[in-house]
DOLOTI-866135 format. One record per residue (C-alpha): residue in one letter; z, y, x. Coordinates in pm, whole numbers, plus 50000, padded with zeros to 5 digits. Example, Ala and Ser with C-alpha at 12.3 -4.5 7.8 and 13.67 -1.06 7.14 Angstrom:
2
{rest = A	w = 50780	v = 49550	u = 51230}
{rest = S	w = 50714	v = 49894	u = 51367}
END
This chain:
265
{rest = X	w = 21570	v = 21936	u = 46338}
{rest = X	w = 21880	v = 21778	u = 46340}
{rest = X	w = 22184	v = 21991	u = 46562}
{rest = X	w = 22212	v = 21839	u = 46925}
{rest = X	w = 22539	v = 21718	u = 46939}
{rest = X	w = 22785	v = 21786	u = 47266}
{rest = X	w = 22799	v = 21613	u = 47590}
{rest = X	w = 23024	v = 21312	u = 47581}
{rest = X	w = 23328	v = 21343	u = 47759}
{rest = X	w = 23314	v = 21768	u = 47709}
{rest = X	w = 23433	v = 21969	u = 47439}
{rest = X	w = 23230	v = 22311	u = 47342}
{rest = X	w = 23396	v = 22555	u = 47110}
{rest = X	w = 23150	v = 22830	u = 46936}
{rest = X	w = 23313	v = 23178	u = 46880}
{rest = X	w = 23216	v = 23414	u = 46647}
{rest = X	w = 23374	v = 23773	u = 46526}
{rest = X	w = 23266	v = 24048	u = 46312}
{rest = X	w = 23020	v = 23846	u = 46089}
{rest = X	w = 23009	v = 24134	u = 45828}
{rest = X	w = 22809	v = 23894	u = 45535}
{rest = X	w = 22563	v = 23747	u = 45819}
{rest = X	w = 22640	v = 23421	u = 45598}
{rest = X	w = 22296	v = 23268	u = 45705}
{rest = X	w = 22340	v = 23252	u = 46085}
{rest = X	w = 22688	v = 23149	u = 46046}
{rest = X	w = 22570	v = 22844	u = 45851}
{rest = X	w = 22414	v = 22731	u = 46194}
{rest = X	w = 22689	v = 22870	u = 46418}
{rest = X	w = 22861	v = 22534	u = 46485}
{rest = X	w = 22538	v = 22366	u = 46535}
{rest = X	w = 22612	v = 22130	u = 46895}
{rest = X	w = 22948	v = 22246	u = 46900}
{rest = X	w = 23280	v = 22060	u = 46828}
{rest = X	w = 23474	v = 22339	u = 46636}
{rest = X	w = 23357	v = 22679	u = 46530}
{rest = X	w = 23618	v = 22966	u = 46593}
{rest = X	w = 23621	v = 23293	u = 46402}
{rest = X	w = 23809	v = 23620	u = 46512}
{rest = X	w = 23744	v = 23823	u = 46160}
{rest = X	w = 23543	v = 24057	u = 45963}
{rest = X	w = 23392	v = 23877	u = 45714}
{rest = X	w = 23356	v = 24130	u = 45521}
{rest = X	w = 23064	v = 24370	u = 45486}
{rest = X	w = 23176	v = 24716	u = 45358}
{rest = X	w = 22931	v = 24936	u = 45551}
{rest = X	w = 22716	v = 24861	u = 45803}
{rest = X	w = 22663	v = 25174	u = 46050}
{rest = X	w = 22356	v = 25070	u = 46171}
{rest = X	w = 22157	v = 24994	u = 45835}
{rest = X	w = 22324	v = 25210	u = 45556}
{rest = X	w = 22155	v = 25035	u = 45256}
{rest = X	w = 22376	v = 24721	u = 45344}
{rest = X	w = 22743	v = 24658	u = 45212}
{rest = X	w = 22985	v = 24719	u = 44952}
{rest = X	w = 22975	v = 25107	u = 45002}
{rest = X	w = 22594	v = 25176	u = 44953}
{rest = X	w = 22546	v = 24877	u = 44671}
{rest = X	w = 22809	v = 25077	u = 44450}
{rest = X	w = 22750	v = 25447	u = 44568}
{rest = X	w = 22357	v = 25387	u = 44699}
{rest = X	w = 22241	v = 25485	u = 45065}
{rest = X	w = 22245	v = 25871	u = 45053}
{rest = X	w = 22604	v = 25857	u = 44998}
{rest = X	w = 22679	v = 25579	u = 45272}
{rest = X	w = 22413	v = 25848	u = 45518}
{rest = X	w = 22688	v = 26110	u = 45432}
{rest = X	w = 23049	v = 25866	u = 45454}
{rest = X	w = 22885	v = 25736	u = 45812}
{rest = X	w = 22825	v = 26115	u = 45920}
{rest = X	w = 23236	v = 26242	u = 45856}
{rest = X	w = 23317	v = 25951	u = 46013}
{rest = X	w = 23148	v = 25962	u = 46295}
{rest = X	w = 23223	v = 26274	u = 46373}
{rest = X	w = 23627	v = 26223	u = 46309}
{rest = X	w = 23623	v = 26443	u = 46001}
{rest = X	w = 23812	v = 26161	u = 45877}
{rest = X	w = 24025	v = 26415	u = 45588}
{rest = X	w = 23702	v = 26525	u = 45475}
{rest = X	w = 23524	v = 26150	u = 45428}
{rest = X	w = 23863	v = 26038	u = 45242}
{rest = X	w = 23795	v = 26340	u = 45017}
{rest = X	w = 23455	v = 26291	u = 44968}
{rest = X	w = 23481	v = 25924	u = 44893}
{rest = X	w = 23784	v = 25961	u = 44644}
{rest = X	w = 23522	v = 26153	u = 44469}
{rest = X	w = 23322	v = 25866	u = 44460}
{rest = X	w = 23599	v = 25624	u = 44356}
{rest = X	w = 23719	v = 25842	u = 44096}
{rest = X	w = 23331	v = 25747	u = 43935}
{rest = X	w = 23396	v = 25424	u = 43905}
{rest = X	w = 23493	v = 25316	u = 43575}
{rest = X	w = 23671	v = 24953	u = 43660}
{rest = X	w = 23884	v = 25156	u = 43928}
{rest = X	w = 23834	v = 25085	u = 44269}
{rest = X	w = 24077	v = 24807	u = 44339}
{rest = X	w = 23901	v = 24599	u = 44155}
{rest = X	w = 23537	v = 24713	u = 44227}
{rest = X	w = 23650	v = 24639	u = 44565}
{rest = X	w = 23821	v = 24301	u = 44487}
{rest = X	w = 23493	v = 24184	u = 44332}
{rest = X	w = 23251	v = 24267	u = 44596}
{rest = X	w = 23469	v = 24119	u = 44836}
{rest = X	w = 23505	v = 23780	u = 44669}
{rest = X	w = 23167	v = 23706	u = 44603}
{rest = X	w = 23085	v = 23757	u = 44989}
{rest = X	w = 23424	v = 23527	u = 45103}
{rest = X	w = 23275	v = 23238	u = 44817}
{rest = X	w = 22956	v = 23307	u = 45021}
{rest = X	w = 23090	v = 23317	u = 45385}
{rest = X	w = 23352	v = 23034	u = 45351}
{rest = X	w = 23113	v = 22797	u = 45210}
{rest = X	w = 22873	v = 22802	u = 45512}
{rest = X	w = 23184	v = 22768	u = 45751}
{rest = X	w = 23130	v = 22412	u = 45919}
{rest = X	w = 23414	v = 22154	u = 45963}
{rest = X	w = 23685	v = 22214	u = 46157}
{rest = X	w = 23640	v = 22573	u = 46204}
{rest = X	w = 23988	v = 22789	u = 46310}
{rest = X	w = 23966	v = 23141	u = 46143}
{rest = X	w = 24178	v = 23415	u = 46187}
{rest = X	w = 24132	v = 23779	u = 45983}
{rest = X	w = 23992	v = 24055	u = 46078}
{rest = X	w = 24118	v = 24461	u = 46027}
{rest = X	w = 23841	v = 24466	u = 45697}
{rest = X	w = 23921	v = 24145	u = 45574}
{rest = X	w = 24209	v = 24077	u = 45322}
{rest = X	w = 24435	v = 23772	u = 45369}
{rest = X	w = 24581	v = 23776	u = 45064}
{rest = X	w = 24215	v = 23608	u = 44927}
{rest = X	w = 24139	v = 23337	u = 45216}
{rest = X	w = 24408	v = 23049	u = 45061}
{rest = X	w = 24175	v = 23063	u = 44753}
{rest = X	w = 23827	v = 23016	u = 44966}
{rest = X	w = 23956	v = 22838	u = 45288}
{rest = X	w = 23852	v = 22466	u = 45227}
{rest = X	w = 23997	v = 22176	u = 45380}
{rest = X	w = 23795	v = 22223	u = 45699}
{rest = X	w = 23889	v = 22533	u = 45743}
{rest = X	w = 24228	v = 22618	u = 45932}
{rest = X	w = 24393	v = 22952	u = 45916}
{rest = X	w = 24563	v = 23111	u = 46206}
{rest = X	w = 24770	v = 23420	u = 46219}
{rest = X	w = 25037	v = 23434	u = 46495}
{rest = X	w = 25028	v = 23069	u = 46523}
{rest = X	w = 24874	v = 22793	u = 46754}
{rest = X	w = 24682	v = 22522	u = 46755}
{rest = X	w = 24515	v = 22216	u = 47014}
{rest = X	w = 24152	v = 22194	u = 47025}
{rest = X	w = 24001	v = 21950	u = 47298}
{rest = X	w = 24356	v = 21925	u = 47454}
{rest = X	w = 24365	v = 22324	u = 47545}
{rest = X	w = 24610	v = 22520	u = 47361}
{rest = X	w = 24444	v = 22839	u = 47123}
{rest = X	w = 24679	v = 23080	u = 46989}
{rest = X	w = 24556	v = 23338	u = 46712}
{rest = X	w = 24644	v = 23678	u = 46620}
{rest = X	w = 24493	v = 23836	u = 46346}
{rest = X	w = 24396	v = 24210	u = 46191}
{rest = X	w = 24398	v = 24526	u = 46354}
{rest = X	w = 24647	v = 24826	u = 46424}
{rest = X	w = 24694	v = 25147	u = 46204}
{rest = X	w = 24386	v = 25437	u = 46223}
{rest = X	w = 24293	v = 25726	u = 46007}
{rest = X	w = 24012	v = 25455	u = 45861}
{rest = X	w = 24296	v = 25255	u = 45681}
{rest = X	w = 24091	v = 24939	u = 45625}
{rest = X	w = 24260	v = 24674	u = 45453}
{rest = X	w = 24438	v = 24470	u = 45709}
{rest = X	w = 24592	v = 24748	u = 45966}
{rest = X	w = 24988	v = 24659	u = 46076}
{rest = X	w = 25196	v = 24830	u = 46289}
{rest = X	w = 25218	v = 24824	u = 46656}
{rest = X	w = 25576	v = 24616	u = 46594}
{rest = X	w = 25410	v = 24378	u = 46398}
{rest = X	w = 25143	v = 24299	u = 46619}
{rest = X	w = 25382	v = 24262	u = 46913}
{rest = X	w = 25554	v = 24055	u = 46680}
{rest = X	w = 25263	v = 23790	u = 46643}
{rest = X	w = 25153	v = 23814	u = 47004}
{rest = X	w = 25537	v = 23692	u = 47099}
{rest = X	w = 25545	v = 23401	u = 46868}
{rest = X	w = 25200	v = 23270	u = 46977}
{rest = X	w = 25377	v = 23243	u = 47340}
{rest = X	w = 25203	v = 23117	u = 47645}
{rest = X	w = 24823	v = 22935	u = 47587}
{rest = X	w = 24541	v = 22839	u = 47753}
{rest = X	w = 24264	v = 23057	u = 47494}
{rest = X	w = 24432	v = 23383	u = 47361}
{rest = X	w = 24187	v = 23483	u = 47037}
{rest = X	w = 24221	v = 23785	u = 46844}
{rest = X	w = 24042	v = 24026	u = 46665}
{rest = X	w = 24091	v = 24379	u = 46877}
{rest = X	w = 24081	v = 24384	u = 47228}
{rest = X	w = 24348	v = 24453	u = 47487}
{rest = X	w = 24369	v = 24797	u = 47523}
{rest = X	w = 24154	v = 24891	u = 47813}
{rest = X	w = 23911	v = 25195	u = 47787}
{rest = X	w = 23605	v = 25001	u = 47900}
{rest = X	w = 23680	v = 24686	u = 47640}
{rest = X	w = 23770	v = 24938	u = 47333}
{rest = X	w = 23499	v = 25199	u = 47380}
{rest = X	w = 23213	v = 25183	u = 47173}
{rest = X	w = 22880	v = 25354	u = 47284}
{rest = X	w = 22737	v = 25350	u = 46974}
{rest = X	w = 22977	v = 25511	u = 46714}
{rest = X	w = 23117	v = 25757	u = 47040}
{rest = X	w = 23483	v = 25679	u = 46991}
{rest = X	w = 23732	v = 25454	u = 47121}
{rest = X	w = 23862	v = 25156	u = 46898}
{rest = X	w = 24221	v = 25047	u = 46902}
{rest = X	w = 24349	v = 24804	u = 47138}
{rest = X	w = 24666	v = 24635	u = 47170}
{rest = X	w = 24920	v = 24758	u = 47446}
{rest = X	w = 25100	v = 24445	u = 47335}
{rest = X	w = 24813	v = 24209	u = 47343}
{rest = X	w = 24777	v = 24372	u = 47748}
{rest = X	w = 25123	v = 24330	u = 47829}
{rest = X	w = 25094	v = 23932	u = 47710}
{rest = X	w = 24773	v = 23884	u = 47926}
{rest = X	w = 24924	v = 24013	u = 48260}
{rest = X	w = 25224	v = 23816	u = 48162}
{rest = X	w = 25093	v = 23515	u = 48033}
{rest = X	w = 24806	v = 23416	u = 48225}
{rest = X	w = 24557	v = 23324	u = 47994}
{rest = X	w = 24237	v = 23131	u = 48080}
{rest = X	w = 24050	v = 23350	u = 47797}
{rest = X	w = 24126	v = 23634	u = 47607}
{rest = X	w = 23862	v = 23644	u = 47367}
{rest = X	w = 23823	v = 23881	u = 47057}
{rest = X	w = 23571	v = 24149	u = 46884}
{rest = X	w = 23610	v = 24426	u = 46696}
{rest = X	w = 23414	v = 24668	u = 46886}
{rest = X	w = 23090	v = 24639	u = 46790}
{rest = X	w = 22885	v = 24822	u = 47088}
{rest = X	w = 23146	v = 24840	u = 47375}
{rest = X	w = 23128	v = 24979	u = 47742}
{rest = X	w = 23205	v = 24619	u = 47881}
{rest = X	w = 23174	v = 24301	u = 47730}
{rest = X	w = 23366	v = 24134	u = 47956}
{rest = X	w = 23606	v = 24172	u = 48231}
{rest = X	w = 23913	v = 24022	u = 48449}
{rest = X	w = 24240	v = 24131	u = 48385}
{rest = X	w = 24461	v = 23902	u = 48654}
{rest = X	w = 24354	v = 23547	u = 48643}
{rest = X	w = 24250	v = 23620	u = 48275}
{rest = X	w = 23860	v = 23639	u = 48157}
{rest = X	w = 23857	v = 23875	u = 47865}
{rest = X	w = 23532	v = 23856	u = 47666}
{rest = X	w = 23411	v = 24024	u = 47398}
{rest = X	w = 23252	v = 23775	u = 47195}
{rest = X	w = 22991	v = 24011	u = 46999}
{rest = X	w = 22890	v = 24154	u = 46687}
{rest = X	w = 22766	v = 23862	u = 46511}
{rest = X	w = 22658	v = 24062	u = 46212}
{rest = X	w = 22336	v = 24167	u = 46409}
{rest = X	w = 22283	v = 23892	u = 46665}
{rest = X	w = 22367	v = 23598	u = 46486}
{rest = X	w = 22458	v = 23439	u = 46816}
{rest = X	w = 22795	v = 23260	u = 46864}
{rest = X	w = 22976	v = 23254	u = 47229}
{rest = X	w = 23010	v = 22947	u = 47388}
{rest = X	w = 23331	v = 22810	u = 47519}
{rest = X	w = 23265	v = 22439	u = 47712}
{rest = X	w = 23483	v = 22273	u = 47949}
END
């Protein structure tokens, strides 16, 4: 069945974060809509709810992952770095490039099923130093930087802050201010971590709070957004919220529901 197209005269913008290798449903994502967005995580390293799935468990196999997932969850983040430097150190390529592998044969996967135009920004797992070589001409990049879709104005800030996880693209506070100052005033703010606000960073699954962005806050109140819209936290206390005149969604974990948000005016 062919995709049903949008109304005429409207403009409907799918949004998707945290796709984690979900390559198949994001082949579809853009079906009936004008533009696809995506806020990050492309990358599938571990997944906490199925442990036999990612980078992790494919090189180290599941009872390993079972045991990473348990430090972590429980903050005994010294003892899970330990534990998998052990790991690494078995690895005879080195892990760099183990790593650099696994993750380029899921971005030739992911960036292939992106439709045209889609607007991407990175996530906190995913590294930007590989997108120019699998972003094709459809697909625009957007890291502190803005861009008209549909005659509203989208800004995009990418990656997340520093934590005791130290996934691959984590800046510092400074940084992230940084990006949130050029992108200015718009009518769509879309990043990949939330303002920080206890019931939009919480997640009820892993029992911890994510970081948010005090900056990314400060910009909403000050700003005036129509959206704030973003990911990151896969299971979270609220999905949605008003900060101000500002509607700040949480646009899912894509990963499991395959689902994109819907943005139509």
């Amino acid at each position: 069945m062919a995709p049903t197209p949008p109304a005429r005269g409207r403009t409907r913008v799918h949004v998707v974060s945290d796709v984690h290798g979900n390559a198949r449903d994001l082949a579809r994502a853009g079906d009936g809509a004008d533009a696809l967005i995506c806020l990050g995580d492309l990358v599938l390293f571990l997944d906490y709810a199925d442990h036999s799935r990612g980078i992790f468990p494919d090189l180290f196999g599941e009872e390993n992952a079972d045991r990473i997932v348990e430090l972590r969850t429980a903050r005994r983040f010294e003892e899970a770095r330990a534990f998998g430097a052990r790991l690494w150190g078995s690895i005879g390529t080195g892990r760099a490039a183990a790593i650099e592998s696994a993750v380029r044969k899921q971005y030739a996967e992911l960036f292939a099923a992106f439709p045209t135009p889609t607007y991407a920004t990175y996530g906190n797992v995913d590294v930007p130093p590989l997108w120019p070589e699998y972003a094709a001409q459809g697909t625009t990049v957007l890291d502190g930087q803005r861009v008209e879709i549909g005659g509203r104005t989208f800004g995009f800030v990418g990656g997340g802050l520093r934590t005791p996880m130290h996934t691959p693209y984590e800046i510092s506070d400074e940084e992230y201010a940084a990006k949130i100052e050029a992108v200015g005033e718009v009518d769509v703010l879309c990043t990949h971590i939330p303002p920080e606000v206890p019931e939009l960073v919480y997640d009820t699954v892993a029992r911890r709070f994510e970081r948010g962005s005090r900056a990314l806050l400060e910009a909403i109140r000050r700003t005036r957004p129509r959206y704030s819209l973003f990911g990151h936290v896969h299971q979270p206390l609220a999905r949605r919220m008003r900060i101000g005149a500002t509607e700040c969604v949480n646009v899912g974990h894509f990963a499991s529901t395959g689902r994109p948000w819907a943005l139509e005016w």
